[in-house]
C-alpha positions in Angstrom: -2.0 42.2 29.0 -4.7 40.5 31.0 -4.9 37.5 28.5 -0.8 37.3 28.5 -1.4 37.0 32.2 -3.9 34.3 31.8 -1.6 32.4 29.6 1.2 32.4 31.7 -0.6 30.6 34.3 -2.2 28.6 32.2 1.7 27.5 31.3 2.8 27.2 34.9 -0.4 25.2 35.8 0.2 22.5 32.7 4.3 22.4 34.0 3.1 21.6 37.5 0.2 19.3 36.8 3.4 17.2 34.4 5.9 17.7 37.5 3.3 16.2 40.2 2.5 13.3 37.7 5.7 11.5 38.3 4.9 11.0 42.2 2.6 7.4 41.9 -0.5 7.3 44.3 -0.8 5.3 47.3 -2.4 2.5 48.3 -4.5 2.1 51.7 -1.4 0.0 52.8 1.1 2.5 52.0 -0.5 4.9 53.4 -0.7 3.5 56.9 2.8 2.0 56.7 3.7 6.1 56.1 1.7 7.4 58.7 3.9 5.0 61.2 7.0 6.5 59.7 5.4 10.0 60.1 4.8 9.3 64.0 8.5 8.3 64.5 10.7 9.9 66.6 13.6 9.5 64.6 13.1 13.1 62.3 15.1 12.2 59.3 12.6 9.0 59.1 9.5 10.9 59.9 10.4 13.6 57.0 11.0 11.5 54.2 7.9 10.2 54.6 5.8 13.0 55.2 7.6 14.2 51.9 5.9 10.4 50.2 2.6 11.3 51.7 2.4 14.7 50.8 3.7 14.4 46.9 1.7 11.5 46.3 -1.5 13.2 47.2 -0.6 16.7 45.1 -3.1 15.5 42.5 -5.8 15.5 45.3 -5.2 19.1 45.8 -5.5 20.2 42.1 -8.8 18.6 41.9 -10.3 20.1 44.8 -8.8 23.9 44.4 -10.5 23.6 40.4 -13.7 23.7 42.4 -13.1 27.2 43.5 -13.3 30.1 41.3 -12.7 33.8 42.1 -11.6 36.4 40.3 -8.5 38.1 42.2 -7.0 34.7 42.7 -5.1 32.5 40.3 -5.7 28.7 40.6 -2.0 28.2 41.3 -2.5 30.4 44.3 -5.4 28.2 45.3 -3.6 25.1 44.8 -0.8 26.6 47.1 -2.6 26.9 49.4 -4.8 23.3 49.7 -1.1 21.8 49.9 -0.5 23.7 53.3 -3.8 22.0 54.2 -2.6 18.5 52.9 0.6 19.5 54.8 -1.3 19.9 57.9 -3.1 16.8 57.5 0.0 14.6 56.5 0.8 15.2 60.0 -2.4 15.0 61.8 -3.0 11.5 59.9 -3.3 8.4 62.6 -3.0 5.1 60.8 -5.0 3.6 64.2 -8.1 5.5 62.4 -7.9 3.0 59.6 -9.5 5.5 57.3 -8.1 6.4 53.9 -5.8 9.4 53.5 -7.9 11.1 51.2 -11.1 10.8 52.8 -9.5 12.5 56.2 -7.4 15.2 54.2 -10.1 16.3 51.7 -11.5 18.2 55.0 -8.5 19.9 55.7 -7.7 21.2 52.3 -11.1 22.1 51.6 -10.7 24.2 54.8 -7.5 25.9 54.1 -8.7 27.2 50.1 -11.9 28.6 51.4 -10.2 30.6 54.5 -7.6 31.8 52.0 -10.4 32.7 49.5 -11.9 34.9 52.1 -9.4 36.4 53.5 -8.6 37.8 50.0 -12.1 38.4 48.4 -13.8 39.9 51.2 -15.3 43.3 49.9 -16.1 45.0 52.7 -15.2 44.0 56.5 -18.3 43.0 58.5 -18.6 44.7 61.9 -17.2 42.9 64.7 -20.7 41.8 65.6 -21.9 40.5 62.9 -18.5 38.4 62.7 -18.9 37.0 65.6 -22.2 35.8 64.6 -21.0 34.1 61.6 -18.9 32.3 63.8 -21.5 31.4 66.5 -23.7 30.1 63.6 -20.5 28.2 61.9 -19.5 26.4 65.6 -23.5 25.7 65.9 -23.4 24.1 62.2 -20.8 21.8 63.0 -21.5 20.8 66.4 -25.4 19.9 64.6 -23.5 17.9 62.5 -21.8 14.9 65.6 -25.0 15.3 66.9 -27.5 15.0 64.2 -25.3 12.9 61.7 -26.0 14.9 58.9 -26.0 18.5 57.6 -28.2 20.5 59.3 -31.3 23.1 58.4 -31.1 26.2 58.6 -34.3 25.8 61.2 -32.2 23.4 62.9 -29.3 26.0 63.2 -31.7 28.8 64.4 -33.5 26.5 66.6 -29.6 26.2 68.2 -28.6 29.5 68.6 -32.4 31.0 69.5 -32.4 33.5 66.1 -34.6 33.2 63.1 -34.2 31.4 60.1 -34.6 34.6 58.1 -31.0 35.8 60.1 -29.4 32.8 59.6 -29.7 32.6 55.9 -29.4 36.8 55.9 -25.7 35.8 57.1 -24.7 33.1 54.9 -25.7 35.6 52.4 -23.5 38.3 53.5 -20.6 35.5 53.7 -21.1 34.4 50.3 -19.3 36.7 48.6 -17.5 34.2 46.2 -18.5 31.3 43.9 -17.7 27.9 43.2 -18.0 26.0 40.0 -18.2 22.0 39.0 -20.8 20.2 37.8 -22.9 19.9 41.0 -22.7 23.8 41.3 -21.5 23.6 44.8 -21.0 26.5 46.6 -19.0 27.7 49.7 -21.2 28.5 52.4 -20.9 30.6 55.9 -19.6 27.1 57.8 -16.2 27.4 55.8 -15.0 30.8 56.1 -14.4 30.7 59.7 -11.9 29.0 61.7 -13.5 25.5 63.1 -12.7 25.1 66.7 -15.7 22.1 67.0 -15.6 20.0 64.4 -13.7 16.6 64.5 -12.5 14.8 61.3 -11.5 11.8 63.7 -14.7 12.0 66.1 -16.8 12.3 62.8 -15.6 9.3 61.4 -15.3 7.0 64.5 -19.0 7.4 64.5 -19.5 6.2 61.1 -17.7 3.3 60.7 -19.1 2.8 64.3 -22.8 3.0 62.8 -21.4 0.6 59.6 -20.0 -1.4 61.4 -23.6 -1.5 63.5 -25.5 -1.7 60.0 -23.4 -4.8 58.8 -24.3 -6.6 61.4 -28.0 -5.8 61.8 -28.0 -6.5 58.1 -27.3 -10.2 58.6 -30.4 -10.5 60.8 -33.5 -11.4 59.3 -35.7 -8.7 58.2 -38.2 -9.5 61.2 -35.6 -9.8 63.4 -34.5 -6.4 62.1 -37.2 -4.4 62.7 -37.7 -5.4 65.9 -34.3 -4.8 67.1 -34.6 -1.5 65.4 -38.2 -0.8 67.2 -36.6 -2.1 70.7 -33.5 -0.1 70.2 -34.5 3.2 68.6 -32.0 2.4 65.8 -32.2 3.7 61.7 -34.5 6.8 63.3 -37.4 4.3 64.4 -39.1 5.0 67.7 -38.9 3.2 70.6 -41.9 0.4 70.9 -43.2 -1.7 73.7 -43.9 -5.6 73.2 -47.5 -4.6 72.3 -46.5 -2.4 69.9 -44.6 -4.1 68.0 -46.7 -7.0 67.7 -49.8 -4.8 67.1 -47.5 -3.3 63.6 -46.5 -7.1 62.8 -49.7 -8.8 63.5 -47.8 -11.9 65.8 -47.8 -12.2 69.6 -46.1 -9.9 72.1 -44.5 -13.4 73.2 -43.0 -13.6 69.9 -42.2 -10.5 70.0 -39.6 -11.9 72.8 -38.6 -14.7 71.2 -37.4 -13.1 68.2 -36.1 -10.2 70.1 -33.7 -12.8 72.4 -32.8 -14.8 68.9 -31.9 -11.5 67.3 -29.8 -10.4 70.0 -28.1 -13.8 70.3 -27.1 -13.7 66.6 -25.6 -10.0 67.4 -23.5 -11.3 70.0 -21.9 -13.7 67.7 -20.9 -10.4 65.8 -19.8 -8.5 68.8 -16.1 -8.6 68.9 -16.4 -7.9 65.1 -18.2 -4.6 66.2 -15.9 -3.9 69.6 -12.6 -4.3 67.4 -13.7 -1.8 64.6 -14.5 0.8 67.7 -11.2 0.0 69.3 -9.4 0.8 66.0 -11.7 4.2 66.1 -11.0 5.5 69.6 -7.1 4.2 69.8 
């Protein structure tokens, strides 16, 4: 009975994976041509192309829910569930971020599976305590992760909420009640099974092409130049140095020091409206 089952959705996954074939994909220009139509007032306009975004990116969804395995859930169920997410993101998606679609909804389906997951695989109900630690360690991991700009320790999580390590992982633990499988043998961890109230897609990726944007330009410099800026200016995770420093750890002059310091920042300002007009597109 249980293999009958299994081949029946086997079947019904092969019929959708044909049906959502025959939607083409998108390229960065359509997308952000649909996003426009999305934000229109007129509705009838705004729904046909939600309908484009969303059936062009259906494929997106299969891929990410075959990540996820459980055994009281089907994939189709999965899958059904990432599409509310895409859904939701179709029509949070802001062209002015001049990010691709996929990069921006990935997040949200991701999201959407592993809070369905949970709600259905949980075991046993943790006490109301203990929940709300889960969250308070979940809103603590994402906040960590706009402020350090990248994924945080658990030392750095405990450090954050004033526990110990040991209870930190001792709840990602207890949350873990369900198993991924690809190739990288990712799992879910505690930061996706509760409701995110902090984290930002759009703030998260202002301040990367921000720092890109930065890193192109201090690439053109020379690497001299470079280093000093990133001495003077704290930048790439170097700390801050005085003139004497920095001419102490490159063996020239603090007066060159200067000099190359004022060329370097001269150069930059060239770049600057190339730098101001990427941040603009960001925060708009």
């Amino acid at each position: 009975m249980r293999k009958k089952a299994q081949k029946c959705n086997e079947n019904l996954l092969d019929s959708y994976i044909k049906q959502i074939k025959v939607y083409p994909l998108l390229t960065f220009e359509e997308e952000l041509e649909l996003s426009k139509k999305i934000q229109n007032k007129n509705q009838e306009i705004s729904k046909l192309a939600l309908h484009k975004m969303v059936n062009s990116n259906l494929r997106l969804v299969v891929k990410i829910a075959g990540i996820y395995k459980v055994s009281e859930s089907s994939l189709m169920d999965i899958i059904q569930e990432g599409n509310i997410g895409l859904l939701h993101a179709a029509e949070k998606y802001d062209y002015r971020k001049n990010v691709r679609f996929c990069t921006y909804a990935s997040w949200w389906i991701r999201q959407f599976i592993a809070r369905y997951i949970t709600s259905k695989q949980r075991l046993v109900r943790l006490p109301q305590r203990r929940e709300e630690t889960l969250r308070r360690i979940q809103q603590a991991y994402h906040m960590l992760c706009q402020t350090l700009m990248h994924q945080p320790r658990s030392i750095d999580i405990a450090k954050e909420l004033g526990i110990s390590v040991k209870d930190v992982d001792s709840y990602a633990n207890i949350a873990s009640d369900f198993i991924s499988f690809d190739y990288n043998d990712e799992t879910i961890s505690v930061v996706d099974i509760h409701e995110d109230y902090t984290y930002s897609p759009e703030q998260y990726l202002m301040k990367q092409i921000s720092r890109d944007g930065t890193m192109r330009i201090l690439n053109k410099l020379k690497e001299k130049e470079r280093r000093i800026i990133n001495y003077r200016y704290q930048l790439n995770g170097s700390e801050y140095c005085t003139l004497k420093e920095i001419s102490n750890r490159l063996d020239i002059s603090p007066e060159s020091v200067r000099q190359i310091e004022m060329r370097a920042l001269k150069k930059i300002r060239t770049h600057a409206q190339e730098l101001r007009e990427s941040i603009y597109m960001e925060a708009m």
